[in-house]
C-alpha positions in Angstrom: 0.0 0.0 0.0 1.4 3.6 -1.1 1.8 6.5 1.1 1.8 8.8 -2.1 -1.3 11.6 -2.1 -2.7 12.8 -5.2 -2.9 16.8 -4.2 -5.2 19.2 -6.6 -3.5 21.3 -8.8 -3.8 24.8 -8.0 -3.6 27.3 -10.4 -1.5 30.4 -10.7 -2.5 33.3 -8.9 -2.8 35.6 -12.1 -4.4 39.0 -10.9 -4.3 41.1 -13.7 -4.1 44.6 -12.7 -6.4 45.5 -15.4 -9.0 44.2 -18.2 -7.6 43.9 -21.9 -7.5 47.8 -23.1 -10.2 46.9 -25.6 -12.9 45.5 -23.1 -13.5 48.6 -21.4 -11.6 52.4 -20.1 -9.3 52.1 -17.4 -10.6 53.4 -13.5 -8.3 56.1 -12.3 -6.6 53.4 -9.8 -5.5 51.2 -12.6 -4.3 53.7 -15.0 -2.0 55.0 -12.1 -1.1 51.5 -11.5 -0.4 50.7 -15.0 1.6 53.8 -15.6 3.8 53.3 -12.7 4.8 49.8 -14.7 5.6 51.4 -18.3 7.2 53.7 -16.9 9.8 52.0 -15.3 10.1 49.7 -18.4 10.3 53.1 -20.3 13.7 53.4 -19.9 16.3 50.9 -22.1 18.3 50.2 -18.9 15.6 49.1 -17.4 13.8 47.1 -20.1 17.0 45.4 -20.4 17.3 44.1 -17.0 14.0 43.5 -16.6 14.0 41.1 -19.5 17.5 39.8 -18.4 15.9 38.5 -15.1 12.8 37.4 -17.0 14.3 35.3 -19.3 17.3 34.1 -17.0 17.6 29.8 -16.3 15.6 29.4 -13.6 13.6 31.9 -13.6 15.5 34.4 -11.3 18.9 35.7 -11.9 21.5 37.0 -9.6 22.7 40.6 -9.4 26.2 39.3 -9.9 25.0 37.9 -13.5 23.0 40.8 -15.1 25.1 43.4 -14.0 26.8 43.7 -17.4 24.4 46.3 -18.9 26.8 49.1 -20.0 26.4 51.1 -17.0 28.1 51.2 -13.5 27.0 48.5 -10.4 25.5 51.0 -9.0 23.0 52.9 -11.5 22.4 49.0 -12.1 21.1 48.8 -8.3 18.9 52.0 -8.6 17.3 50.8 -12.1 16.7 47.4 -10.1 15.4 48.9 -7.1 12.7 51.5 -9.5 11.8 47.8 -11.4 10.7 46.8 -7.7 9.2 49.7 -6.9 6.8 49.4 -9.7 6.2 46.1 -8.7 7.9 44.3 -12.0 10.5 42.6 -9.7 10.8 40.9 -6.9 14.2 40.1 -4.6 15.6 37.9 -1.7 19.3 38.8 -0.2 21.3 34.6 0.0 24.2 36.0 1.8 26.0 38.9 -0.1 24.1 38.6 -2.8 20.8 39.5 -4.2 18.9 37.5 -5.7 15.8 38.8 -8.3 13.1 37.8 -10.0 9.9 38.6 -12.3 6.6 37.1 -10.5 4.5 35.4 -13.5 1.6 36.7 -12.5 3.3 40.6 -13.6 4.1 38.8 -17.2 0.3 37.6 -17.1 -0.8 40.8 -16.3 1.0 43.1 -18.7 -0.1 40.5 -21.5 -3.5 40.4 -20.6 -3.5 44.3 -20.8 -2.6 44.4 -24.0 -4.5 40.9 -25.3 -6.8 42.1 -28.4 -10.7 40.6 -27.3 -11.5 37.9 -30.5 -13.3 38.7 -33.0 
C-alpha cells in the first residue's frame, strides 16, 4: 500500500491589474497602477534588465549575473530597485548577494492588458 497523495493542482494566482484595453476604459486606480509599470520599463536600462531576469535559467537571476548592462554597479542597483518599486521585480538577499526575479503573474498581467478581445 502507497503512502503517495494525489494533491489538486492549484492554479497560478494571475491578478491582472487590469481588463484587456479593448474591453473597457481604465478606473483612475488602474491607469495610475499601469503607468507606474511602463514607466519604469520606459527606460532601455531598465527594459533590459527586466528582460535579463525574466528570461534568465531558472527563472531568477543573480545581481552578480545581469550586472553587465553598460552602466556602472550602481545605477544597475537603482534601475533594479525602480523595477521593484513598480512592482515588475521581486528580490531575496542569500548571503551577499541578491537575488531577483519577475513574478509570473506581472508577465500575465502586462499580456493580458494588452491581449486584443477575439473577433
Amino acid at each position: 500500500m502507497s503512502n503517495t497523495q494525489v494533491l489538486p493542482m492549484l492554479e497560478p494566482e494571475t491578478a491582472p491589474c487590469c481588463p484587456p484595453m479593448t474591453e473597457r476604459a481604465l478606473t483612475s486606480e488602474e491607469a495610475v497602477r499601469t503607468a507606474a509599470m511602463f514607466k519604469a520599463l520606459g527606460d532601455p536600462v531598465r527594459l533590459r534588465l527586466f528582460s535579463l531576469v525574466a528570461s534568465h535559467e531558472g527563472g531568477e537571476a543573480c545581481v552578480c549575473d545581469i550586472s553587465d548592462v553598460g552602466v556602472s554597479q550602481p545605477t544597475v542597483s537603482h534601475h533594479l530597485k525602480k523595477l521593484k518599486e513598480a512592482g515588475l521585480l521581486s528580490s531575496e538577499r542569500r548571503g551577499t548577494w541578491v537575488y531577483y526575479r519577475v513574478e509570473p503573474s506581472v508577465l500575465a498581467a502586462m499580456g493580458q492588458l494588452l491581449r486584443t478581445t477575439a473577433a
